[in-house]
N, C-alpha and C positions, 0 to 999 in steps of 0.2 A: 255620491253625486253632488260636485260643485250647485250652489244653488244661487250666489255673487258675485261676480269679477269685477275688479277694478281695473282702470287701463289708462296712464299714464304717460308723458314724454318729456323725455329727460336730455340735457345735455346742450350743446348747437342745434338750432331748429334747422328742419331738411321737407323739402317740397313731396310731398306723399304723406307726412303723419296725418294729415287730417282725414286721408282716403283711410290709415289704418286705424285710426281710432275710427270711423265711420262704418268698416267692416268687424270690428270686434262687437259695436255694438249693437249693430243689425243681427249679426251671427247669434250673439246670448238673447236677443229678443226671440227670435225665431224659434229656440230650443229651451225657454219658459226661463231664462237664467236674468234674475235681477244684475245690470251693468253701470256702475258708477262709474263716472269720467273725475279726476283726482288732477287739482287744479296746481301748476308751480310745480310739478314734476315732485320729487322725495322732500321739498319741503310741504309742499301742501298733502302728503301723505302723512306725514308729520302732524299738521295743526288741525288737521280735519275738513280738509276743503274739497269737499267731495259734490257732484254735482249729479244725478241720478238722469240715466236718461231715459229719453222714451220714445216712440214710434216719430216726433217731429224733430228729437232734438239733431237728428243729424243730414237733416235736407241741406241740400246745396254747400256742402262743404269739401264732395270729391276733388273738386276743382282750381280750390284756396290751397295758397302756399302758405307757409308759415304752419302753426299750431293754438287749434282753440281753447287748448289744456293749458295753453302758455307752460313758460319753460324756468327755472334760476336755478343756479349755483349755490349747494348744500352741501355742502365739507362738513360739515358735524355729522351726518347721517355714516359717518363713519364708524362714531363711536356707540355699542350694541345698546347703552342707556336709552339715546337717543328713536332706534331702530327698534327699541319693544317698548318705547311711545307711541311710535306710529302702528304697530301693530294693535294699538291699545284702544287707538283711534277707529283701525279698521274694525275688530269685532263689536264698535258699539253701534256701525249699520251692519254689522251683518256679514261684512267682504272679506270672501272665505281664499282667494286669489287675486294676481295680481300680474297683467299685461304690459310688460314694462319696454317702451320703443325709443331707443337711443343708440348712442356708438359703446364703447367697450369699456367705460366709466360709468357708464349708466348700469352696465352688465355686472358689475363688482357688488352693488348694491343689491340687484334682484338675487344673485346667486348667496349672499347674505342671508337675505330674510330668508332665502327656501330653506338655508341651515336650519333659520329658527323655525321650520314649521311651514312656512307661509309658501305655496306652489307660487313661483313665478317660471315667467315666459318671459325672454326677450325675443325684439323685434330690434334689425338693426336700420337704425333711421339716423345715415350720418352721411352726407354729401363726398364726403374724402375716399368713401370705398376703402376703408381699412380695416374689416374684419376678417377676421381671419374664415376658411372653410364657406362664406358664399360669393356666390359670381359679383352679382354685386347688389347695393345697398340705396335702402329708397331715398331720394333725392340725388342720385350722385348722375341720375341721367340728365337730370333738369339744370344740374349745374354743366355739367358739359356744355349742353347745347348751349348755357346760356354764354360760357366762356368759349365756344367756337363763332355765338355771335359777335362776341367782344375781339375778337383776334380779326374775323372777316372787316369789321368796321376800320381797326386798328391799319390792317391792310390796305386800305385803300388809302389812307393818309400817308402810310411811310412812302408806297409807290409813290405819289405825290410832289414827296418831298426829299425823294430818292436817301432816306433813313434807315437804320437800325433800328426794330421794336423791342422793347424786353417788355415781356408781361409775364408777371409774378402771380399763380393761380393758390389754392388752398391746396390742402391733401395732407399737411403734417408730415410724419414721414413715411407717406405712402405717394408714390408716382403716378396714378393711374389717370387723375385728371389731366396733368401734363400732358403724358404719352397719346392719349387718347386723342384730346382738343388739337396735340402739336400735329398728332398726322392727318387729323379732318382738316384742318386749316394751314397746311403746306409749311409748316416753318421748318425754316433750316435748320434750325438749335434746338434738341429739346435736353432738359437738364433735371434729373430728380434725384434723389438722394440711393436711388438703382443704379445710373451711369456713374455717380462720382462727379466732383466740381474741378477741374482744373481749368482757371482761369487763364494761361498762357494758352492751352493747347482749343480754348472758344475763341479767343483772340486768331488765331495763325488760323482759325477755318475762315471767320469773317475775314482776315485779308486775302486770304485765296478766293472769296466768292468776290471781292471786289473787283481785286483782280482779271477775275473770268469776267468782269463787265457786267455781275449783277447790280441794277440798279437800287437795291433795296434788301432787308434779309428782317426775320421773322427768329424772337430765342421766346420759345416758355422756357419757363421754371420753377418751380413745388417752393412754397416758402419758407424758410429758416434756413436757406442753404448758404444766402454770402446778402450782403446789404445791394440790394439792386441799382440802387442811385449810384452808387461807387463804380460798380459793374459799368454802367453805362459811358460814366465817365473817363476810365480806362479804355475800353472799345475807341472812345472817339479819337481820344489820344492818341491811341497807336494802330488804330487800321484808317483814321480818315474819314469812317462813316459818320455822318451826324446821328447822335442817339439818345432815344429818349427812355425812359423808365416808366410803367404803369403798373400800379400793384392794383388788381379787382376787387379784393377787397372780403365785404360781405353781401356783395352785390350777387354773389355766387349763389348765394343761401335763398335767397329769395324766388319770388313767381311762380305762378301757374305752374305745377305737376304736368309733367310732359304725361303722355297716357305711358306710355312703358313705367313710371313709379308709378299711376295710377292701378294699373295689373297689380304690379308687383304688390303695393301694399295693400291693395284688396284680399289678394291670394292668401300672405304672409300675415292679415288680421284673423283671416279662417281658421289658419292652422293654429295659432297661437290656442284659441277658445276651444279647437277639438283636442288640444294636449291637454289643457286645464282639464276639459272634461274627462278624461279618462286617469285624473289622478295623478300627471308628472308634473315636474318643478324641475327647476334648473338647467334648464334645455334652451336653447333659442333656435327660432328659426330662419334655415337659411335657404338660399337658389340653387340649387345644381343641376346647371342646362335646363330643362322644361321640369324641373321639378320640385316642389316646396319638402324640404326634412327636417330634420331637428338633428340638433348636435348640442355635446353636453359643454356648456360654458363655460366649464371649468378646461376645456380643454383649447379653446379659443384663447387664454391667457398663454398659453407656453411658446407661443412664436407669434411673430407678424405675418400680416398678408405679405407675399411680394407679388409680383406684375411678373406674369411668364415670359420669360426670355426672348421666346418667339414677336415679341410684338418688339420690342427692342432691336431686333434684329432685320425687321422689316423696316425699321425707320432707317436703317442705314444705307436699305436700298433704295430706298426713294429723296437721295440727299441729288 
């Protein structure tokens, strides 16, 4: 019988960790389980920055984006010296497990310690929706909505000014924010590293939609795919349209948890603390349609998420 959890977040902060850390350690309170909140994600597991909660510590923080655990960049927790420090750290309070909420770099780590011993859980807490095996991942609602507010806005300026918008969203190399934000918010162009880049054959659409007497036209696109500012200046060159460039940024990352990652990472803190409890590591938990499971994270490394076909395919009919 687990008797301590620790519960951590690691990696790019994403709108919902504070809901999952706020249900993991509601959850251990409720079932007599001592739960440490572990400060700076695997380095402050490292140095011993651990914060013990209690019946107050977690008021009013369903709500707050960002993470109270704060978050940084620990590349040494690579090397096993390092990682039976931090275990060395945890047995001197006690913390027998460990709740670890990040994207699939965060997951390399926990699946580590459980090697050495140490039960961990992940929770996947990364705005890009690029794990593999669940529907999707806390924060990645809240960026949506916030990059369909950002295109709506954008929108109303190109019509304006009878323009070409490119907007540059996060996602790495996964599509889903594109695809998703491009068909809420009507754009003619959506571009992820799923369609493939061929920059002559954006160019020949934008000058057929001119053409047709479209006053204005709307491209996302997933970043790292081609330098956008180029992009746009080509576009203007050879279709006519005037065009401007906007990359969002890390404005993505940011604000108020929509209530759907608030569900999700309530639900996804529960189950985290009922695997602990019954003795498993190395699992994380994921969505499947209405339902929270666990899947072993060792098997999340051997492929990428992609974006089903079907939704691809739907944007073609609504061009």
């Amino acid at each position: 019988m687990v008797k301590s959890i620790g519960v951590l977040t690691s990696g790019g902060d994403a709108p919902g960790m504070n809901a999952a850390v706020r249900a993991v350690a509601r959850t251990c309170l409720n079932k007599g389980i001592d739960v440490y909140g572990v400060m700076l994600g695997y380095k402050g597991l490292h140095d011993g920055q651990f914060y013990k909660f209690n019946r107050h510590s977690t008021r009013n923080i369903i709500n707050v984006g960002g993470t109270m655990l704060k978050s940084a960049r620990f590349p040494e927790f690579k090397d096993p010296k390092v990682r039976q420090e931090a275990i060395e750290q945890m047995q001197k309070v006690g913390m027998e497990a460990l709740v670890v909420i990040g994207g699939d770099g965060s997951y390399h780590g926990a699946l580590e310690l459980t090697k050495m011993g140490v039960n961990c859980i992940g929770i996947p807490g990364t705005i890009d929706n690029d794990i593999p095996d669940t529907d999707y991942t806390i924060g990645f609602d809240t960026a949506l909505n916030t990059i369909v507010d950002a295109l709506d806005k954008l929108r109303d300026t190109s019509g304006s000014h009878q323009r070409c918008t490119i907007l540059e969203v996060m996602g790495r190399t996964c599509g889903d924010l594109a695809v998703n934000a491009g068909i809420a918010a009507g754009a003619e162009i959506i571009i992820t590293s799923h369609t493939g880049f061929d920059e002559q054959k954006v160019i020949e659409q934008l000058r057929l939609s001119k053409a047709s007497d479209k006053k204005h036209a709307i491209v996302v696109i997933t970043e790292h795919i081609t330098d956008v500012q180029e992009l746009a200046k080509h576009i203007e060159a050879e279709t006519g349209f005037e065009t401007r460039a906007n990359v969002l940024g890390h404005m993505q990352r940011g604000g108020r948890p929509t209530a759907r990652d608030r569900i999700l990472a309530s639900r996804m803190g529960i189950k985290a603390v009922e695997l602990l409890e019954e003795g498993k590591g190395g699992l994380c938990v994921c969505q499947h349609g209405e339902d929270i499971v666990a899947e072993p994270i060792l098997t999340l490394f051997e492929h990428k998420r992609q974006v089903p076909q079907g939704i691809y395919d739907d944007v073609l009919k609504l061009r």
